[in-house]
C-alpha positions as CSV (number, residue, x, y, z in Angstrom):
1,X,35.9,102.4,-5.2
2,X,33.9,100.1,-3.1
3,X,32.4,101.2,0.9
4,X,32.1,98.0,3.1
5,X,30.4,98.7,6.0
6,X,31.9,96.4,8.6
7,X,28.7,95.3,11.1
8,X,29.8,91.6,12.3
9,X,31.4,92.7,15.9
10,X,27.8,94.7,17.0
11,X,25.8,91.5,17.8
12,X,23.4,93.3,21.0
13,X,24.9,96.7,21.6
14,X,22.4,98.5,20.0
15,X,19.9,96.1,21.2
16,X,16.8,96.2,20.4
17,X,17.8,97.5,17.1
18,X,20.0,95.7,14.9
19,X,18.9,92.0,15.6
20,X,16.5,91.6,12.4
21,X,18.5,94.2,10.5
22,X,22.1,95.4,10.3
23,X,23.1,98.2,12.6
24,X,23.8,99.7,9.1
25,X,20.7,100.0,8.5
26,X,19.5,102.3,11.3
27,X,17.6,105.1,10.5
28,X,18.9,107.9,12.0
29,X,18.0,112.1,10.6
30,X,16.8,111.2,7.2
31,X,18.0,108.0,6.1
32,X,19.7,104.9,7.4
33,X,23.4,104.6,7.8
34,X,23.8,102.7,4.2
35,X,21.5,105.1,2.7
36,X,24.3,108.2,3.7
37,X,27.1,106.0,1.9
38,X,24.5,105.2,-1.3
39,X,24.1,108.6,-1.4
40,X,27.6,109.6,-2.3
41,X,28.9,105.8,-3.7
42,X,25.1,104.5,-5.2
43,X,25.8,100.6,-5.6
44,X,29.3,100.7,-4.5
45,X,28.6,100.5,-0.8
46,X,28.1,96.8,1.2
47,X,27.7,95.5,4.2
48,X,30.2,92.6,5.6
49,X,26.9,90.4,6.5
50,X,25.3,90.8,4.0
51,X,28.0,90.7,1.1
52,X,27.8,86.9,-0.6
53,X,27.9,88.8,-4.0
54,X,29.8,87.1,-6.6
55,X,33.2,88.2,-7.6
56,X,33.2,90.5,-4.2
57,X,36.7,91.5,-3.5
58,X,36.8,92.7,-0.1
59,X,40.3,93.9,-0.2
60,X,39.0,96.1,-2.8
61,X,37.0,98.0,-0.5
62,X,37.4,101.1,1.8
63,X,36.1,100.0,5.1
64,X,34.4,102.1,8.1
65,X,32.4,100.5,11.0
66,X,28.6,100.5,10.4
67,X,28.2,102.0,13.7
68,X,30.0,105.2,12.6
69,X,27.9,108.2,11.2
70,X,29.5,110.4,8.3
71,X,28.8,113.8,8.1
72,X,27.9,115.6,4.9
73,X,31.2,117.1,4.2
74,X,33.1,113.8,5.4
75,X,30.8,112.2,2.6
76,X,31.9,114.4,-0.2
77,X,35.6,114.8,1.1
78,X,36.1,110.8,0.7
79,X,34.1,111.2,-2.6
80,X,36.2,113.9,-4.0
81,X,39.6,111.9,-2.6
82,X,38.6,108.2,-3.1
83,X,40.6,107.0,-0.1
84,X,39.8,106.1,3.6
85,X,40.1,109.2,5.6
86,X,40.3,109.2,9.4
87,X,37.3,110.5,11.3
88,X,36.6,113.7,11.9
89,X,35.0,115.8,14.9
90,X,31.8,116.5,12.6
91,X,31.1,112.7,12.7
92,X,29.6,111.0,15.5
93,X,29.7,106.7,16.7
94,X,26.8,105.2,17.8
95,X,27.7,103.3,20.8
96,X,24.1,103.1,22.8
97,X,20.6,103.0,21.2
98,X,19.4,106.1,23.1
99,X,21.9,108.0,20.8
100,X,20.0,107.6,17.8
101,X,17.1,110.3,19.5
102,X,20.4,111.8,20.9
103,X,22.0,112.4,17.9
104,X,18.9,113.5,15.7
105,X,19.2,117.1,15.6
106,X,22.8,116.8,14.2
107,X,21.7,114.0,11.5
108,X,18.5,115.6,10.3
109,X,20.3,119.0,9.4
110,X,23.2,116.6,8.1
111,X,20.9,114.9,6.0
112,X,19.0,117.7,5.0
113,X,22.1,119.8,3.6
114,X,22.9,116.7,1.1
115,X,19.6,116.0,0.0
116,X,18.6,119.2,-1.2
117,X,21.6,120.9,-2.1
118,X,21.3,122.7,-5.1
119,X,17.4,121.7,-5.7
120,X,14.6,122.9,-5.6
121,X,11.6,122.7,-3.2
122,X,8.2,121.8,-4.4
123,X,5.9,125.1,-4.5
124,X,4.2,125.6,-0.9
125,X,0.5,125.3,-0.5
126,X,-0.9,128.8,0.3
127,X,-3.5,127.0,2.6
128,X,-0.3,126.5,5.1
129,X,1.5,128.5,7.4
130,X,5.5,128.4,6.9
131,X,8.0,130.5,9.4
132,X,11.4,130.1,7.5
133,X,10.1,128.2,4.8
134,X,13.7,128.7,3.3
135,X,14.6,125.8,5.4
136,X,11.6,123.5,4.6
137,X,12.0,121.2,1.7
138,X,8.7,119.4,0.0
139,X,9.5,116.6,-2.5
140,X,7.3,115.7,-5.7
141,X,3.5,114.5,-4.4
142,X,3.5,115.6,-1.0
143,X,0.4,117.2,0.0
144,X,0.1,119.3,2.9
145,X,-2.9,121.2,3.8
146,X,-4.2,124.0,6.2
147,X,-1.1,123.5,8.6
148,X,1.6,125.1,10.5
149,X,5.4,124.3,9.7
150,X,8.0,126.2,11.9
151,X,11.6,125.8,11.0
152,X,12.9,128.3,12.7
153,X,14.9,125.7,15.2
154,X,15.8,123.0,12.4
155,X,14.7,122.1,9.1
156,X,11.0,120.0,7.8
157,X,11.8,117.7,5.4
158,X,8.4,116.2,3.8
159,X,9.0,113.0,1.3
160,X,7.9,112.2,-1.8
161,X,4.0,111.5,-1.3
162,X,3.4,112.1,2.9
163,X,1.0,113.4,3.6
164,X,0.2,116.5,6.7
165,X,-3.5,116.4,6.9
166,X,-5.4,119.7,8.1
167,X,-4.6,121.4,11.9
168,X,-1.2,119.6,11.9
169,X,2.0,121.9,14.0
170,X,5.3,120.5,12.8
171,X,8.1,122.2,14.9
172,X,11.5,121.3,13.2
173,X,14.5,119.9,12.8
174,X,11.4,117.1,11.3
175,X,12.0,114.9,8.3
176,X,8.6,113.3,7.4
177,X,9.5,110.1,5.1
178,X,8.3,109.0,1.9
179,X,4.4,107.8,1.6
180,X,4.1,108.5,5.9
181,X,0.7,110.3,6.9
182,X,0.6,112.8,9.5
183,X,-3.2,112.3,10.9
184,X,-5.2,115.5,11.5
185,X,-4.2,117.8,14.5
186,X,-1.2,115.9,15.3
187,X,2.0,117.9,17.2
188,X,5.4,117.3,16.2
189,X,8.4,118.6,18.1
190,X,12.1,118.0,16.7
191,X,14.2,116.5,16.6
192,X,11.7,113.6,15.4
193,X,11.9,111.0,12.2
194,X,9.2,109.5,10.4
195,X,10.5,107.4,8.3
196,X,8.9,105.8,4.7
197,X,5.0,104.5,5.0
198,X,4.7,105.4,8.5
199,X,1.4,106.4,10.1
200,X,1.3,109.0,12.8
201,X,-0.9,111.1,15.6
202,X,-1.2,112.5,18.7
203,X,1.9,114.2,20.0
204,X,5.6,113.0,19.4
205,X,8.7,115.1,20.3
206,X,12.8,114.3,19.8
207,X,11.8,110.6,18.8
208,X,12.7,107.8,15.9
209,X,10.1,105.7,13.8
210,X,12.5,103.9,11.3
211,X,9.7,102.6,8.6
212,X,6.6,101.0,8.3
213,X,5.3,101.9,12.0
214,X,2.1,103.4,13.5
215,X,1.9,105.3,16.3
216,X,-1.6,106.6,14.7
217,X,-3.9,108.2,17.6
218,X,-3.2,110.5,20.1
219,X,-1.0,109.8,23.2
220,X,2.7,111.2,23.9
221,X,5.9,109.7,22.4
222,X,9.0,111.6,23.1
223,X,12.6,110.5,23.5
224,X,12.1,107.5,22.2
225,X,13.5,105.0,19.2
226,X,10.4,102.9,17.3
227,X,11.3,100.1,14.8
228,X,10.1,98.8,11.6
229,X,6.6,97.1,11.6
230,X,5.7,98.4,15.4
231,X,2.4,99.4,16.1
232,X,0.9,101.4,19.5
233,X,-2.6,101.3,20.4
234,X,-4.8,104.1,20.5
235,X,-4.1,106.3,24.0
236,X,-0.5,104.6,24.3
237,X,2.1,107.2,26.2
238,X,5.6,107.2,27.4
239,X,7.2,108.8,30.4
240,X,10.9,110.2,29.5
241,X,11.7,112.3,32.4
242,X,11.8,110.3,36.1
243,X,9.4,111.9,38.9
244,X,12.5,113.1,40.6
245,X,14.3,114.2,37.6
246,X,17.4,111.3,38.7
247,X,19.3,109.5,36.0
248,X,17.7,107.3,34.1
249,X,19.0,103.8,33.5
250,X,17.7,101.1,30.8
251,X,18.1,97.4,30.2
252,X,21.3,96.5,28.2
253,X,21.1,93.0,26.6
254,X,25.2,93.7,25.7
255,X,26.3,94.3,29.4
256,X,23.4,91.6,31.0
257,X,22.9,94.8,33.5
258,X,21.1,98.5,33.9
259,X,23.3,100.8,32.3
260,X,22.9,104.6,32.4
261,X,21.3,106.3,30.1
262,X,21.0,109.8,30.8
263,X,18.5,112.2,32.2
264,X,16.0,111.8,29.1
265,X,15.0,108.6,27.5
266,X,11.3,107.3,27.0
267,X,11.0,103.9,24.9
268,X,13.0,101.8,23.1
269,X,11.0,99.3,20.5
270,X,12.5,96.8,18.6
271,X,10.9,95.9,15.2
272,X,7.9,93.7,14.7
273,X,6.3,94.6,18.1
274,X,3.3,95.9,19.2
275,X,1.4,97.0,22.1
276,X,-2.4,97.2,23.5
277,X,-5.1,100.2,23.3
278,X,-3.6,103.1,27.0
279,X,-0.4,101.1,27.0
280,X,1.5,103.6,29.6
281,X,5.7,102.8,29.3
282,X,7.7,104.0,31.8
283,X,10.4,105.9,31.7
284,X,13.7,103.9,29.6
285,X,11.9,100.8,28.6
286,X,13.0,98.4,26.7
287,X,11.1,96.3,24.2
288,X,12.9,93.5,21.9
289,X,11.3,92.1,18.7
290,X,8.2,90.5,17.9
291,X,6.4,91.6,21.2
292,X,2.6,91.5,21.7
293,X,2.3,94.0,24.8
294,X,-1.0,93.9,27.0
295,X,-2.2,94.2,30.4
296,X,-3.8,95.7,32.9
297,X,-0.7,97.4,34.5
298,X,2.5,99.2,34.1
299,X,4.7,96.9,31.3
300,X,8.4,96.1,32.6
301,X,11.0,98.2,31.7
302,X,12.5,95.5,30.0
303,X,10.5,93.0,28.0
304,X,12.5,90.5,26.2
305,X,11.9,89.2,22.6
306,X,9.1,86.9,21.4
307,X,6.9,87.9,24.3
308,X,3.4,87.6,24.4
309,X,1.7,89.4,27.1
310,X,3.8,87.3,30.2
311,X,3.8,84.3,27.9
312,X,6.3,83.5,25.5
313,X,5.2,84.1,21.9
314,X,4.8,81.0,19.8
315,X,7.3,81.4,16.4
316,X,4.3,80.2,14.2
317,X,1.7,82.3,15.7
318,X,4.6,85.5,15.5
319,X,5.3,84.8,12.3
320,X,1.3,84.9,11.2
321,X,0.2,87.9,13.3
322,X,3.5,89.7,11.1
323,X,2.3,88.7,8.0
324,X,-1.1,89.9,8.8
325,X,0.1,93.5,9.8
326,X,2.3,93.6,6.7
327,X,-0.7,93.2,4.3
328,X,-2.3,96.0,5.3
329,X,0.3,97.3,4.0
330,X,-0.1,95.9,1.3
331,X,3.2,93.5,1.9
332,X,3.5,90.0,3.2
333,X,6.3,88.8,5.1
334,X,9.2,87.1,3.0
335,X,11.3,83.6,3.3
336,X,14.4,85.5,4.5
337,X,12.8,87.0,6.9
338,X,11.2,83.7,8.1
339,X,13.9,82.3,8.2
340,X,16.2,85.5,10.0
341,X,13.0,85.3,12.5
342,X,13.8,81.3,13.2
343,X,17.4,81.8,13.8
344,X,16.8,85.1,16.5
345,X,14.3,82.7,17.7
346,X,16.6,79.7,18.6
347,X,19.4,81.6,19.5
348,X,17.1,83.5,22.3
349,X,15.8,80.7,23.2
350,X,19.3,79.1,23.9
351,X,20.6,82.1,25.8
């Protein structure tokens, strides 16, 4: 039995996220939406873009939205039946970007539950300080040293080879992704994602980095959704919460308008972009992809994409400045994403 994940009809509603990736592959708790299918149906699960597969039989397939979320149980219930089953209360939709912070409590503990079922944590350092370390889980070559984890509220998740470095406070629900390095002294409130090869500091609380990001020196993130290959300066800091504490409405690309949001939400970055040393955000804004932010003031709450300070980003120069962050991560940028970058490119620029 085959899973197609059916993301053609989400073109901008989860803007800035899935533009250079499928919505399917939003990381939201642990792992991305595909990676909850994989989990259950490991090579048996595709994604209507992205299917040109020979002898792929659509008909074939189970099919579910990619914007809908499975729950643990709904996971191994279609496993166990090996039919489509109608949703269920314990499984949300992601309609709105904000939800991804929204919905992170529910998805890390979701996550966490299938993950390590019936395994076995790696042994916990006795350098460390763990409050409920029943529901902390440390994977093979994590290191963690002379630092407090508190999963009394939710569960810590810590990846195969992250790193906590010394005087770290990690307050859960907290999944820490594989090969991501938690800088000394940094404070992490849940519900909040690292996800795989991150780098992270300062203090970050209820917030998303879906891989490959740095938010590495200290400043405030909270509320907020960060995507692949971002990077914010040193001193960089969001506000999530208005001065009056009124409802707080952000940029939708879908709707062409302001659209509520609800009384929390900090900032929303799509992937590839970056922003200058004491960058301050205000509260809901939105950033699109490939963005080189800098200035000597407060950044619009919405800031389209291919923006270079309040020029437009040249595609060449984009495409370089990408390829130079990605080798030091020891990556460099590939064709298809040249090319996905060109086609983003032209079809903003025609809009």
């Amino acid at each position: 039995m085959n899973i197609l994940l059916d993301d053609i009809s989400f073109e901008n509603s989860l803007f800035p996220f899935g533009i250079v990736r499928s919505v399917a592959h939003t990381r939201l708790g642990i792992l991305t939406v595909f990676e909850k299918w994989q989990f259950y149906f490991p090579g048996k699960v595709f994604i209507a873009s992205e299917k040109l597969i020979r002898g792929f039989n659509e008909t074939e397939c189970i099919k579910y939205p990619a914007n809908f979320i499975p729950s643990h149980e709904f996971l191994k219930q279609v496993s166990v039946q090996k039919e489509k089953l109608p949703f269920t209360t314990d499984c949300k939709i992601l309609e709105h970007p904000w939800q991804i912070f929204e919905y992170n409590t529910w998805a890390i503990n979701q996550d966490f539950k299938m993950i390590t079922e019936e395994r076995t944590s790696e042994k916990k350092h006795s350098s460390n300080q763990f409050i409920a370390p029943e529901n902390i889980f440390i994977e093979p070559g994590a290191k963690i040293n002379f630092s407090v984890l508190n999963a009394e509220s939710g569960p810590i998740y810590i990846g195969h080879h992250a790193e906590i470095q010394e005087g770290s406070l990690l307050r859960g629900p907290i999944a820490i992704g594989n090969e991501s390095r938690v800088k000394m002294g940094t404070k992490i409130y849940g519900a909040t994602t690292v996800g795989p090869n991150c780098l992270v500091g300062g203090e970050i609380k209820n917030s998303v980095l879906m891989a490959f990001s740095n938010k590495g020196h200290d400043g405030y993130l909270g509320d907020s959704v960060i995507g692949e290959w971002c990077n914010l300066g040193a001193g960089t800091s969001n506000s999530n919460l208005k001065n009056n504490a009124s409802t707080i409405k952000i940029w939708s690309k879908k709707e062409n308008n302001f659209v509520v949001a609800g009384k929390k939400c900090g900032l929303l970055m799509g992937d590839y972009s970056r922003c200058a040393i004491n960058t301050s955000f205000n509260t809901g804004t939105v950033v699109g992809i490939c963005c080189s932010i800098f200035g000597n003031s407060f950044p619009p709450k919405f800031i389209d994409s291919f923006s270079w300070g309040n020029q437009k980003y040249k595609l060449e120069k984009a495409i370089e400045d990408i390829n130079n962050w990605k080798k030091l991560k020891d990556q460099e940028i590939t064709q298809t994403e040249i090319q996905s970058l060109k086609n983003i490119y032209q079809k903003n620029k025609n809009q």
